[in-house]
N, C-alpha and C positions, 0 to 999 in steps of 0.2 A: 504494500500500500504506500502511494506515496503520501510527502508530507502536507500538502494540499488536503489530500483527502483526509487524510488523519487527524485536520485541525478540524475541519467542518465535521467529522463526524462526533467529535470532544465537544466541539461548540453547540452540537444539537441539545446534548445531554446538559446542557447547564441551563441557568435559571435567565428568566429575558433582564433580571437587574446585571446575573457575573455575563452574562452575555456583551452587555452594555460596558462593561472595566475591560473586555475584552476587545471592543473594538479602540475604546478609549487607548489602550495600550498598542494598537497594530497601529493609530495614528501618531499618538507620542512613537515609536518608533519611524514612522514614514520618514516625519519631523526630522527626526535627528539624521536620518541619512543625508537631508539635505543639506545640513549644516557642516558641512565637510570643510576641517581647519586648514591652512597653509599650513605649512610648517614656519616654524620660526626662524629665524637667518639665523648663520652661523655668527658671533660675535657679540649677539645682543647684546651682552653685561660686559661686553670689554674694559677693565679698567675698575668695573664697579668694586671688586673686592682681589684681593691676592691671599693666593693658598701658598701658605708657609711650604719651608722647605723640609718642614720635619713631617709635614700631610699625612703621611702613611708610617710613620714609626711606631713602635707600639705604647699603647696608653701605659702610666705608669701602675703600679698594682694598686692604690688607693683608686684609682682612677675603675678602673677593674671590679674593685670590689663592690660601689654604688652601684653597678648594673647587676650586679649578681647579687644582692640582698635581696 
């Protein structure tokens, strides 16, 4: 079966109000496809902040041990 018919035959079996959140819901989805984002440029925040050169070194053990409480 496909998924077409599988949703009409789910959709029969519910009530005319979840019928109603259902179509509600297949429009909020239409909606959103349409709204398809750019992507954002490379570079956006140039400048805005600087990642230390210690970035990725390991936190120290106090540091450590507030996430693991």
């Amino acid at each position: 079966m496909h998924t077409e018919e599988r949703v009409i035959e789910l959709l029969r079996e519910l009530s005319p109000e979840q019928q109603v959140e259902v179509l509600d819901f297949a429009a909020f989805l239409k909606e959103r496809q349409k709204r398809v984002r750019s992507p954002r440029p490379y570079g956006l925040c140039d400048g805005a902040f600087q990642v230390p050169d210690d970035f990725d070194a390991p936190l120290p053990e106090t540091e450590i041990a507030l996430f693991e409480s």
